[in-house]
N, C-alpha and C positions, 0 to 999 in steps of 0.2 A: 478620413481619420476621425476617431470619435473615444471617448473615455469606456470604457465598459461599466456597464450597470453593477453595482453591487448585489451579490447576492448575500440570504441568509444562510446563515453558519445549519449545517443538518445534524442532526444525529445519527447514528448509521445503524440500520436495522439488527436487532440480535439474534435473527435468519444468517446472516452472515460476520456478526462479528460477538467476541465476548467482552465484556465490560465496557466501558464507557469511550466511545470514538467519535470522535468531531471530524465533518468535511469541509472547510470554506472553496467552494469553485473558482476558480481563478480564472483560466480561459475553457469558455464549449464555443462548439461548431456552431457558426452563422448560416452557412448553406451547406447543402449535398454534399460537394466536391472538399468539404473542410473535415480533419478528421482529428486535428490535436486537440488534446484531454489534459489541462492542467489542474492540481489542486490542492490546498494544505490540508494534511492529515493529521491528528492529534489525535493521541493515546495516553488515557489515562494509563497510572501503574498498573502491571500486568494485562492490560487488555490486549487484545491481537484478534487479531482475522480467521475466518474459516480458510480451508484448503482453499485456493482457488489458482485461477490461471487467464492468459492476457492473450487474446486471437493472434495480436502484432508487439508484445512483448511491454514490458514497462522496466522504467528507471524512478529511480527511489531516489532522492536527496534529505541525505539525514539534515533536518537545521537546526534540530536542540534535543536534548537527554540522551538514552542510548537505544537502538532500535535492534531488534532480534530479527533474523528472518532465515525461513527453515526452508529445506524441498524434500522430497519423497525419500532419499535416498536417506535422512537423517542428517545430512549437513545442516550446520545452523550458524552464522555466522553475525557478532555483533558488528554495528555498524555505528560510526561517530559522529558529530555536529562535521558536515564539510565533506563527507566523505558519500557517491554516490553510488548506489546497487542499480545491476541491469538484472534482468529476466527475461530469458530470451520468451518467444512465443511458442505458447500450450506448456509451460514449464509451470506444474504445479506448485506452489509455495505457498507460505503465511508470512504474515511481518508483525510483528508484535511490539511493547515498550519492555523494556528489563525492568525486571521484579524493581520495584521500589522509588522509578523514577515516570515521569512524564517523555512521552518523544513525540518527535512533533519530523515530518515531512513533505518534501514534496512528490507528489503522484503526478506523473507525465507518461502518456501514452497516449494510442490511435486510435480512435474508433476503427471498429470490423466494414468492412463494405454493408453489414449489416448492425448497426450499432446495437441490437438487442442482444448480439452475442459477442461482443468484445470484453466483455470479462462471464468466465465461468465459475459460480458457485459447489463448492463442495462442502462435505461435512465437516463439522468443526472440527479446531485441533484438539488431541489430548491432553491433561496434563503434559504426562511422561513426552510427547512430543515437543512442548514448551520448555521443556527442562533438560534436555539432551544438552549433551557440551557442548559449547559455544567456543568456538574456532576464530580471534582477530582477524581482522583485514589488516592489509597491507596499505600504511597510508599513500 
């Protein structure tokens, strides 16, 4: 048993995201056979992700402001402090902060049997993609 090291806070490249996003690591894999990916996410107001998608899916845990997050078809759905998003796997999305606030989450997922392909990059969102109606969740 052991404490895990601290990591520092990154900023997340603007190849894959727009405005300003913070990653803190929480849990990575120690060996091969380990494949859970934790880690706190923050977004500045308006910032959000390129299109992208998860080999083995990912869950979102909103834990402050309001988070946006879209798929192909145009759904887009806000999400609140408490309340968690899945994504199943190869299901393209973005997740974003609502205009005018910070949000902040947790990112939980598996690495791929190949970790270099467990999250795929696509081209950024639109505006008009960011701005499509937003649909509540159901607490």
């Amino acid at each position: 048993m052991n404490i895990e090291p601290t990591h520092p806070t990154i900023k997340n490249p603007p190849e894959q995201f727009a405005g300003d996003v913070w990653f803190d690591p929480i849990t990575v894999p120690h060996d091969d056979d380990q494949r859970m990916v934790v880690g706190l996410v923050r977004f500045a107001p308006g910032a959000r992700t390129a299109w992208h998608s998860h080999a083995r899916g990912q869950y979102l845990r909103v834990t402050g402001g309001v988070g946006r997050f879209g798929t192909r078809d145009g759904e887009i759905v806000e999400v609140h402090p408490g309340q968690t998003l899945y994504t199943p796997p190869g299901q393209e999305h973005w997740h974003a902060s609502a205009a005018g606030t910070f949000m902040e989450h947790l990112a939980m997922f598996e690495n791929a049997d190949d970790p270099a392909v467990t999250t795929s990059w696509l081209e950024h969102i639109t505006d008009d993609d960011y701005r499509g109606a937003a649909a509540s969740t159901p607490s």
